[in-house]
C-alpha positions as CSV (number, residue, x, y, z in Angstrom):
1,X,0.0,0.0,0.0
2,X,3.0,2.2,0.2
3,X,3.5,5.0,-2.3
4,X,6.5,6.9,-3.3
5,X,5.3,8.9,-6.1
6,X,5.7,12.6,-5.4
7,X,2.3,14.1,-5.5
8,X,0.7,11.7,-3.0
9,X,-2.4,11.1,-5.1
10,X,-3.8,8.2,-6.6
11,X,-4.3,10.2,-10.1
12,X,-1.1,12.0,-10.1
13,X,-1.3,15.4,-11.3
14,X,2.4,15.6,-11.9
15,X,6.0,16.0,-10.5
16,X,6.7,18.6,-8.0
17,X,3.6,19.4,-6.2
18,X,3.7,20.0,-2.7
19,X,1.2,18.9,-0.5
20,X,0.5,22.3,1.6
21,X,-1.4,22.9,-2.0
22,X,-4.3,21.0,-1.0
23,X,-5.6,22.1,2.4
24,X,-8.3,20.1,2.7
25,X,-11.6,20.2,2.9
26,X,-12.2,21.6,6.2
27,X,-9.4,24.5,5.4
28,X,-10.7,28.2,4.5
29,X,-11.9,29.1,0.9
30,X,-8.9,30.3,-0.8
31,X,-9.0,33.7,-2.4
32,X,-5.6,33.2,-4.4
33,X,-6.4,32.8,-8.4
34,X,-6.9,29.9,-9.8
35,X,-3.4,28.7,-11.1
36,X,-1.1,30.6,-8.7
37,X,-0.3,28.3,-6.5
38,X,1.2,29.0,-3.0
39,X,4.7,28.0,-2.5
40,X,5.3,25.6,1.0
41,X,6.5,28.9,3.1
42,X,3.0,30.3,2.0
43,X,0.8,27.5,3.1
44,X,3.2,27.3,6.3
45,X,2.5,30.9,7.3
46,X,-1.0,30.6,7.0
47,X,-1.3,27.6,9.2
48,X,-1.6,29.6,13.0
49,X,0.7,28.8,15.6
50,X,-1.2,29.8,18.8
51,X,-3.9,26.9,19.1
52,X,-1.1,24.7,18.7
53,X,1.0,26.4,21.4
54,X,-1.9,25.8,23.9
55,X,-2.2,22.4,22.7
56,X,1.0,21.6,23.1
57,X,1.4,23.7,26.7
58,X,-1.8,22.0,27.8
59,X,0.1,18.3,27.0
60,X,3.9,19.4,28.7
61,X,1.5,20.2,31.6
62,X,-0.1,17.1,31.9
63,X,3.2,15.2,30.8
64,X,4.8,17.1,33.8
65,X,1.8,16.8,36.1
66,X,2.0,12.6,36.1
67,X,5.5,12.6,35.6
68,X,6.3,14.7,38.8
69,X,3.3,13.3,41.2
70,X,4.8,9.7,40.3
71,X,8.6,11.0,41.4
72,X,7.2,12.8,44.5
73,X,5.5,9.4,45.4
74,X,8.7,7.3,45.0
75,X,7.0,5.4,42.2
76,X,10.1,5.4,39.4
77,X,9.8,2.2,37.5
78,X,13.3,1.8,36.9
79,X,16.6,2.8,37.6
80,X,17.1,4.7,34.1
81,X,16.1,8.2,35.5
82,X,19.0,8.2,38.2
83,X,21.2,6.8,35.6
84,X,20.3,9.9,33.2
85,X,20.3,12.3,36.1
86,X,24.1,11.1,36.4
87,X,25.0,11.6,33.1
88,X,23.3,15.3,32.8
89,X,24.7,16.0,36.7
90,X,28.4,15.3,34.6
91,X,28.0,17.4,31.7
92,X,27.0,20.4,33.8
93,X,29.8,19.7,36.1
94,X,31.8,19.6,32.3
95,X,33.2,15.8,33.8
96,X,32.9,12.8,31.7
97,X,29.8,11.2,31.6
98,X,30.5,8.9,34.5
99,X,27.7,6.7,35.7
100,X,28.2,5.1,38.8
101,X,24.7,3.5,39.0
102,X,25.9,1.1,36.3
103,X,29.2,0.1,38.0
104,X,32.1,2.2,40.1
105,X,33.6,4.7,37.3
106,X,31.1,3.6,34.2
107,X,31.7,5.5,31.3
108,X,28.1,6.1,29.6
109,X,29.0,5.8,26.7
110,X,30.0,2.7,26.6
111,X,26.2,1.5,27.1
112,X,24.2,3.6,25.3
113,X,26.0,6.6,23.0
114,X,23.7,9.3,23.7
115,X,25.4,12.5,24.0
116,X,22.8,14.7,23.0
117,X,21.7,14.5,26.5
118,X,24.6,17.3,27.5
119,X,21.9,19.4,26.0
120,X,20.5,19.5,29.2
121,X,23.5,20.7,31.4
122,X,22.1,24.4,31.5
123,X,19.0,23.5,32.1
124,X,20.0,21.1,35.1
125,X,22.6,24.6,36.2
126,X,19.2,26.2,37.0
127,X,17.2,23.0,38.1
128,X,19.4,20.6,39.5
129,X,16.7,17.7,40.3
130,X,15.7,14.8,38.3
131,X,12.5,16.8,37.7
132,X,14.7,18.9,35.7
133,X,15.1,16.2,33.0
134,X,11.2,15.1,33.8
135,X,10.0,18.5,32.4
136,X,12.7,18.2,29.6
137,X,11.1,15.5,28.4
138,X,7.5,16.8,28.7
139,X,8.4,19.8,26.8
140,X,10.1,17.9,24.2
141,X,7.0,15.5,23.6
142,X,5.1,18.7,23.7
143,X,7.0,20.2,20.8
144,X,6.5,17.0,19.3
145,X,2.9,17.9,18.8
146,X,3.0,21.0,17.8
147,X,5.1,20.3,14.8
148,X,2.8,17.5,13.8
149,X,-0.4,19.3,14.6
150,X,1.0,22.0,12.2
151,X,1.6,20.1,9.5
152,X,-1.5,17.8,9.5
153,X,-3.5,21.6,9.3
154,X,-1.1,22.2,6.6
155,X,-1.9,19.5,4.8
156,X,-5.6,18.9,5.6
157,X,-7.0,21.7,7.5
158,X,-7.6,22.8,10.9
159,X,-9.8,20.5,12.3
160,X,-7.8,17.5,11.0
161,X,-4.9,19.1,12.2
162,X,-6.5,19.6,15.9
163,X,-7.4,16.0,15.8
164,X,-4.4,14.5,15.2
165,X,-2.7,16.8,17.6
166,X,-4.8,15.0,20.0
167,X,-4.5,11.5,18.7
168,X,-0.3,11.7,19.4
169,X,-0.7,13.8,22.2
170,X,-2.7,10.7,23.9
171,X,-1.1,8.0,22.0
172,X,0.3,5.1,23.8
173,X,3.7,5.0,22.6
174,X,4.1,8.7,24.4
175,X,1.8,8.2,27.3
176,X,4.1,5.1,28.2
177,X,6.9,7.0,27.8
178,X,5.9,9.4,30.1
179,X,5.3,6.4,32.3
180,X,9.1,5.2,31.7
181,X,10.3,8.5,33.1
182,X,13.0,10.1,31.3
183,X,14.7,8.4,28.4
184,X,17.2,9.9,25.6
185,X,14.5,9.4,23.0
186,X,12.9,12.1,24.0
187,X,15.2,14.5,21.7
188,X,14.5,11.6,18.8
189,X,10.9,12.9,19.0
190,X,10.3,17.1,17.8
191,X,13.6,15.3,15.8
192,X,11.4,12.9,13.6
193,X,9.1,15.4,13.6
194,X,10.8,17.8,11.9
195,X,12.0,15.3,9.3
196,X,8.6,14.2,8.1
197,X,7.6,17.6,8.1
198,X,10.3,18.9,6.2
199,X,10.1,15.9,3.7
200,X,6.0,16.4,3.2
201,X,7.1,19.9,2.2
202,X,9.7,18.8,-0.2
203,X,11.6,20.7,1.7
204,X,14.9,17.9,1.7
205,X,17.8,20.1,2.4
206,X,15.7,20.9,5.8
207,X,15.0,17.1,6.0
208,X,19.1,16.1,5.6
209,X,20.0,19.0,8.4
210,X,17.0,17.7,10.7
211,X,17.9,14.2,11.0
212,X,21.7,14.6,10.8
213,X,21.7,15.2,15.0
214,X,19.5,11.8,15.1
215,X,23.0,10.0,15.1
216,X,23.7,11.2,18.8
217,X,20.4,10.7,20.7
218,X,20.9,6.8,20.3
219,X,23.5,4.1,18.2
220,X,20.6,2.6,16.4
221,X,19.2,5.7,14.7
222,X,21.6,5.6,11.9
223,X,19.7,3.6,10.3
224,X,16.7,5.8,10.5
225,X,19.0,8.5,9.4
226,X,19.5,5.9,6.0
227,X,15.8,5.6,5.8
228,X,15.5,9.0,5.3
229,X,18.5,9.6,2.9
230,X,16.5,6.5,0.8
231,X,13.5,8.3,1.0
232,X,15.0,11.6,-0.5
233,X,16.8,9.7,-3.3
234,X,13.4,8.1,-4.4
235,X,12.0,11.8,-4.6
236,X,14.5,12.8,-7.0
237,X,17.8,14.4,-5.1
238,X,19.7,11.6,-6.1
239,X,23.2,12.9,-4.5
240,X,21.8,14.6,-1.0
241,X,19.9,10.9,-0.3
242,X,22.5,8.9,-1.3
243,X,25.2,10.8,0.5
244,X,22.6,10.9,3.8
245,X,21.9,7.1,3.8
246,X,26.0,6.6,3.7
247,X,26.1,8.7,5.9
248,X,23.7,6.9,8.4
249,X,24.7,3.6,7.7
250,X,28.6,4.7,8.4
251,X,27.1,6.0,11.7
252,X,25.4,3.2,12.5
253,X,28.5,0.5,11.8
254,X,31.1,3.2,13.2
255,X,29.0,3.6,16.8
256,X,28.4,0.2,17.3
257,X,31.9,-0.7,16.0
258,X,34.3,1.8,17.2
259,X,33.0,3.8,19.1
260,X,30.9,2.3,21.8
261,X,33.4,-0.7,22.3
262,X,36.3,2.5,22.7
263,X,34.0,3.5,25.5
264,X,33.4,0.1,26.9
265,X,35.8,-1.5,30.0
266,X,34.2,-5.0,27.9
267,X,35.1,-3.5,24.8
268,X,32.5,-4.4,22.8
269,X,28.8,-3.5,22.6
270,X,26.7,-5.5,25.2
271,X,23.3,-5.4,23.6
272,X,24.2,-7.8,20.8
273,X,23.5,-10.2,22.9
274,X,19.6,-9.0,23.2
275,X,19.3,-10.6,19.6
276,X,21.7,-13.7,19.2
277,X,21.2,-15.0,23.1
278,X,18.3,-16.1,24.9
279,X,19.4,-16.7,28.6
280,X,22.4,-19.0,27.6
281,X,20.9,-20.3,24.7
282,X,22.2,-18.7,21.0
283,X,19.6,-18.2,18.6
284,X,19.7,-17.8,15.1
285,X,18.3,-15.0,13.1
286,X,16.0,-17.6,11.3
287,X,14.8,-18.2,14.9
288,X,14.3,-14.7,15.5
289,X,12.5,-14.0,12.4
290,X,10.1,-17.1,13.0
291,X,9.6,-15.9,16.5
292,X,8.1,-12.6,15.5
293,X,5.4,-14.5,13.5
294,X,4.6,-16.7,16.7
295,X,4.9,-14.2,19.1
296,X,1.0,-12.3,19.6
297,X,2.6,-9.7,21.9
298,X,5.1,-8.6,18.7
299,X,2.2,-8.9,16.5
300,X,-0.4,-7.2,19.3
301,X,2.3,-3.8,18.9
302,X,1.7,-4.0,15.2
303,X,-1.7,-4.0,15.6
304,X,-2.0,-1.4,17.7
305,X,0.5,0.6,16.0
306,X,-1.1,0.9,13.0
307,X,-4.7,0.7,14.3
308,X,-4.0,4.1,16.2
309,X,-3.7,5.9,12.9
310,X,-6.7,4.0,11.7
311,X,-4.6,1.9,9.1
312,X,-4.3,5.0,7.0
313,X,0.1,5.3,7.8
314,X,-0.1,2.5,5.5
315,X,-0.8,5.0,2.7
316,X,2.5,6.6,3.3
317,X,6.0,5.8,2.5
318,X,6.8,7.7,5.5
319,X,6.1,4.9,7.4
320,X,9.6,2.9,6.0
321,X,10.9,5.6,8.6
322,X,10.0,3.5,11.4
323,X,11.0,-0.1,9.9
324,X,14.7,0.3,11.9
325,X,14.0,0.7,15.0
326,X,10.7,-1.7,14.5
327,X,13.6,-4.1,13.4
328,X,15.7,-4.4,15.8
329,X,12.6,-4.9,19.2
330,X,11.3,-7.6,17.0
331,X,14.0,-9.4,16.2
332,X,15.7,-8.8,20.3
333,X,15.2,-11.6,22.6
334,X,14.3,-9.2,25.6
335,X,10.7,-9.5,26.3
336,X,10.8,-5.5,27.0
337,X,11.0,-4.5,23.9
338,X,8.2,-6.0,22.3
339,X,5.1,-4.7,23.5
340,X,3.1,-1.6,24.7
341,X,5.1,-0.4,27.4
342,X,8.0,1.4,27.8
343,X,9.5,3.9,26.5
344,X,10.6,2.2,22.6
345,X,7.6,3.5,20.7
346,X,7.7,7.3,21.6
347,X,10.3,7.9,18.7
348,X,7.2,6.5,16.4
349,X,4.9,8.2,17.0
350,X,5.3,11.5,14.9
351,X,6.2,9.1,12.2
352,X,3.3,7.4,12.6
353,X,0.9,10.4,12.4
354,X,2.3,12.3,10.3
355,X,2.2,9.3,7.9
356,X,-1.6,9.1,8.9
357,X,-1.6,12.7,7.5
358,X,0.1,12.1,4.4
359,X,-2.0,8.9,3.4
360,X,-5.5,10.8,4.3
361,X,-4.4,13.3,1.4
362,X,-3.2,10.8,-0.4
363,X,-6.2,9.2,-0.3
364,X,-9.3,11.2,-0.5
365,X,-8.8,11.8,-4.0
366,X,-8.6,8.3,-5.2
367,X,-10.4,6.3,-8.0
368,X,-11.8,3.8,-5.5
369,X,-14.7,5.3,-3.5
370,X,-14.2,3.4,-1.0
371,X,-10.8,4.6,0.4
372,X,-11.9,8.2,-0.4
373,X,-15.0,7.7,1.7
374,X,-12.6,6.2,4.2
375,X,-9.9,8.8,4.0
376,X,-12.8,11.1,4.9
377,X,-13.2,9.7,9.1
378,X,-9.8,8.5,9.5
379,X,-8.4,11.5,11.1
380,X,-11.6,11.6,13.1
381,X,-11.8,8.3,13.9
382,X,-8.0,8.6,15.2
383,X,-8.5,10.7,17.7
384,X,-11.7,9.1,19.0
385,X,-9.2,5.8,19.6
386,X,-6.6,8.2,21.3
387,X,-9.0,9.3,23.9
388,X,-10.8,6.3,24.2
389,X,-7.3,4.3,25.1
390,X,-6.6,6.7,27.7
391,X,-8.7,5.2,30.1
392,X,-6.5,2.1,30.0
393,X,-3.3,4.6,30.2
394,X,-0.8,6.5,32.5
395,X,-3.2,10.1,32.0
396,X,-6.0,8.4,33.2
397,X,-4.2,8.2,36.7
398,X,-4.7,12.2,37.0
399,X,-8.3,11.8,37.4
400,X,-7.6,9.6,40.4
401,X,-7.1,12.2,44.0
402,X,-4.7,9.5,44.7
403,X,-2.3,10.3,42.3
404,X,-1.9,13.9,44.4
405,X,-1.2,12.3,47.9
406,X,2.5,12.6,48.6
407,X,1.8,12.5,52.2
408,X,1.2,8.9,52.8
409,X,3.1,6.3,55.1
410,X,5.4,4.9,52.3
411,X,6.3,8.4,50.7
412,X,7.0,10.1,54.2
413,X,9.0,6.9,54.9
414,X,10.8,7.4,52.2
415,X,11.3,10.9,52.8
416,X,12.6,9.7,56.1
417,X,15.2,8.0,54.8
418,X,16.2,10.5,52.6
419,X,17.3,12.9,55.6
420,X,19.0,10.6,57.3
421,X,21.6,10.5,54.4
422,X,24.2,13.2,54.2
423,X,24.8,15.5,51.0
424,X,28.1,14.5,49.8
425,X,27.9,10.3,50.9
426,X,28.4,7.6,48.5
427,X,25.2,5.8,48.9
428,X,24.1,2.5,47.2
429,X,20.7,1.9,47.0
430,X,17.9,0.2,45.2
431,X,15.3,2.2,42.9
432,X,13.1,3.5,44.8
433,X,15.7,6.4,46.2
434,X,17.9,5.8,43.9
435,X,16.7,9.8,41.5
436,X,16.3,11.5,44.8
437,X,19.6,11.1,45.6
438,X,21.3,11.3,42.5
439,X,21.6,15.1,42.3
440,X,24.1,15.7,45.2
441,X,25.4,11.9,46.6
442,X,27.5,9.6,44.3
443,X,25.0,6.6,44.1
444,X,25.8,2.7,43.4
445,X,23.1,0.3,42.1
446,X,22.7,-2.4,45.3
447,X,25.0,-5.3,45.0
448,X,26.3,-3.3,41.9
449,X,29.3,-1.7,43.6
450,X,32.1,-4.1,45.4
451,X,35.1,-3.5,47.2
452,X,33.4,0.4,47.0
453,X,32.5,0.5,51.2
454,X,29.7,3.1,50.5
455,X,29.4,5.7,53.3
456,X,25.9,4.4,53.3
457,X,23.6,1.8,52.3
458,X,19.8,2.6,51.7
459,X,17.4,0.1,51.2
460,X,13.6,-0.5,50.6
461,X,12.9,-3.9,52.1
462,X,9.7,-3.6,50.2
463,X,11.4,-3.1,46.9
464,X,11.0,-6.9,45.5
465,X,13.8,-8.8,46.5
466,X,14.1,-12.4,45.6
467,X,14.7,-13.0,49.2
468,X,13.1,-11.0,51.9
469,X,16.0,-9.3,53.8
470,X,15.8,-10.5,57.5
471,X,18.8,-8.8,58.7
472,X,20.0,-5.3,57.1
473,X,23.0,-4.5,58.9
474,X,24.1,-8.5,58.0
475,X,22.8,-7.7,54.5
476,X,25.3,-4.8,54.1
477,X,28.0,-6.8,55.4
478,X,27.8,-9.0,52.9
479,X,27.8,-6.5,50.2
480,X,31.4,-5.0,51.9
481,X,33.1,-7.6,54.0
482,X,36.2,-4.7,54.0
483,X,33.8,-2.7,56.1
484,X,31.2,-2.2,58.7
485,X,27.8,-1.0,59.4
486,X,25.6,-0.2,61.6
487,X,21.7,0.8,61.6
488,X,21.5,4.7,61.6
489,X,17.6,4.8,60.5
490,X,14.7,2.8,60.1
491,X,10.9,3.8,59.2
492,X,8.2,2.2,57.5
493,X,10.2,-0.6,55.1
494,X,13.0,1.2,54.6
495,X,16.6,1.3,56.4
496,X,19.5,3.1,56.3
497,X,22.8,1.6,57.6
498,X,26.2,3.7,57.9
499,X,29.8,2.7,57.5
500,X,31.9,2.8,61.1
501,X,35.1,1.9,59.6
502,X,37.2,3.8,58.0
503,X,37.0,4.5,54.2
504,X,39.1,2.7,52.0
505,X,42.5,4.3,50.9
506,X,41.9,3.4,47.3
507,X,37.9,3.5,46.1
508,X,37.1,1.7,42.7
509,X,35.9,4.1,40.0
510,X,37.6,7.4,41.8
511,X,39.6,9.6,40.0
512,X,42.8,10.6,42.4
513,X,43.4,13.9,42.0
């Protein structure tokens, strides 16, 4: 169902056309003369920007809202916002991206090669707090909506375009994300944005710059990058695509290659593994290509990632944008990456609707009555999934009082805990404190840090461990056998034990100065 002809219409009316020429049916009459048709800048300026601004402050508001009520309550989900915090905490401190939380002296980019995030260093000089990067990524999601909002009025008019500012401002993919807390993708996002726009404008100069900083918000977005420089060849600037999908395939091969496995103490790249490894078990990519046919959670995310643009993405070669990334979670062997939750699906979402978009237009002109009727309620019929998923979502939480109580046993426990442990102490923890003390403590992940002695080890006995913890102070001994502990603090299910001997002369992963 894909088409890569230019016009994006079934009849074709010839080469060149760009699709801000057809507004749609629920646009304004035009007064230009007939024949003098707008250029893209034209059609852009006459698409307003304020109802998308409020749009897309009303959604960073309720982005922020659930993302900073679920912080205050201790409810992270996983370890990845104190790991980020750690990484941004560097940059503004201009260090090496050191991340303790993943081992004693762990250079970052050696996991994940995401230096974009040192984007947020002057941002994190104002707001040093995890909720700094919380609000980042809000805003950035945000943006993410006003661009496609903008370009769906653009290209179908201005009720389209508030409806399917609504559909990806309540989609899944980013409502999950939002769930995930704070995640690198988040700059992939107004990114991708940008790019479809900029190619649905035949604007591909605009499209090559946008998607050229892809490269460093994650090592797999090369290939994305190589999407887009195919995409741009097909329409005709043979040179800039060809040059931009080398490009992104020599990022792709060189991060995962070189530069990663530079960054690595294992010196290589560990998620490899995620597709040829099972457990212990290899598996071969036959295997992994017959397991996404047999697997109805991979084929449930298909589903439901084309069901949310109401099929019509199909209609649009934009869509290839998203095969990459949709490659590699299929084809992993790590359960996490294949369904509805998460944070993986964020980065497809402006693809996603903005190829709804472009197939509508595509569409509602064609010979088969049918798929014009159709293309006529898809937009509409969007938007009325959108909302009508959200009551199975993370939003839906904010109509629950609830999700505003910060003062109950466990989160004043927890709070408890928190001042019992000094600014300045290396602290190893579990989850549940690990982002509240990121910002001034040098944190370990529990168990994650040996021969270390931490001034202090935190713990929620609550947390989910495989064994229930009888004795904490025995618990930390056996995490530092070089030291001792004693209890300093204990509330509610959490405990606090402090080091009484003396700190080790030589600490792994400390610079001497």
């Amino acid at each position: 169902m894909l088409e890569l002809n230019k016009s994006g219409t079934d009849d074709r009316p010839g080469p060149g056309r760009l699709p801000a020429q057809d507004p749609g049916p629920d646009a304004a009459p035009a007064t230009r003369p007939a024949g003098d048709a707008p250029s893209a800048a034209e059609a852009a300026g006459r698409v307003p920007l304020r109802p998308y601004l409020v749009a897309g402050a009303i959604l960073c508001a309720l982005y922020f809202l659930y993302s900073y009520f679920q912080y205050a309550r201790f409810g992270s989900p996983s370890w990845d916002l104190g790991i980020f915090e750690q990484e941004v905490r560097a940059y503004a401190g201009f260090d090496a991206p050191v991340v303790d939380i993943k081992g004693p002296g762990y250079l970052i980019l050696g996991d994940h090669f995401s230096p974009i995030v040192a984007l947020l260093a002057p941002l994190y000089w104002l707001w040093p707090s995890a909720e700094s990067l919380l609000f980042a990524q809000a805003a950035l999601f945000a943006l993410g909506a006003v661009i496609v909002g903008r370009t769906t009025q653009q290209l179908l008019g201005g009720r389209s375009g508030l409806c399917v500012t609504v559909a990806y401002g309540l989609s899944w993919g980013i409502q999950e994300a939002v769930k995930a807390d704070f995640h690198e993708i988040a700059f992939a996002v107004p990114l991708l944005a940008l790019v479809c726009r900029a190619l649905l404008q035949e604007r591909y100069t605009a499209a090559l710059l946008w998607s050229l900083p892809l490269v460093l918000v994650k090592e797999d977005l090369g290939a994305t990058v190589a999407v887009v420089g195919f995409l741009i060849f097909v329409y005709g600037r043979r040179l800039q695509g060809a040059l931009l999908a080398a490009f992104g395939v020599a990022a792709f091969v060189v991060t995962l290659t070189v530069l990663i496995p530079a960054a690595s103490s294992a010196g290589t790249y560990d998620y490899w593994q995620k597709i040829d490894k099972n457990g212990e078990q290899d598996v071969s990519m036959l295997d992994s290509v017959l397991g996404v046919l047999n697997s109805s959670v991979k084929i449930e995310m298909l589903v439901f990632l084309l069901g949310i643009t109401a099929f019509m993405a199909l209609r649009s070669p934009l869509t290839l944008l998203i095969v990459p990334t949709l490659g590699w979670r299929l084809l992993s062997q790590d359960s996490n990456h294949w369904g509805m939750v998460w944070h993986y699906s964020a980065i497809l979402m402006p693809v996603l609707f903005l190829a709804l978009a472009d197939g509508v237009r595509r569409s509602r002109h064609s010979q088969r009555p049918w798929l014009a009727s159709y293309a006529k309620v898809a937009v509409p019929v969007a938007a009325a999934v959108a909302v009508a998923m959200t009551q199975h979502l993370p939003l839906r939480d904010l109509l629950r009082p609830e999700t505003y109580r910060t003062d109950d046993a466990r989160s004043q426990a927890a709070r408890a805990a928190l001042d019992a442990i000094p600014a300045g102490a290396r602290v190893e923890t579990d989850i549940t404190l690990m982002a509240h003390l990121t910002s001034d403590r040098t944190v370990y992940w529990i168990g994650g840090a040996p021969g270390t002695a931490p001034d202090i080890v935190a713990i929620n006995l609550d947390f989910g461990w495989s064994r229930p913890i009888q004795d904490p102070v025995a618990y930390a001994q056996q995490l530092h056998p070089e030291a001792s502990y004693r209890l300093k603090h204990r509330g509610g299910s959490f405990v606090v034990m402090e080091r009484t001997s003396p700190e080790p002369a030589k600490i792994p992963g400390v610079r001497e100065d």
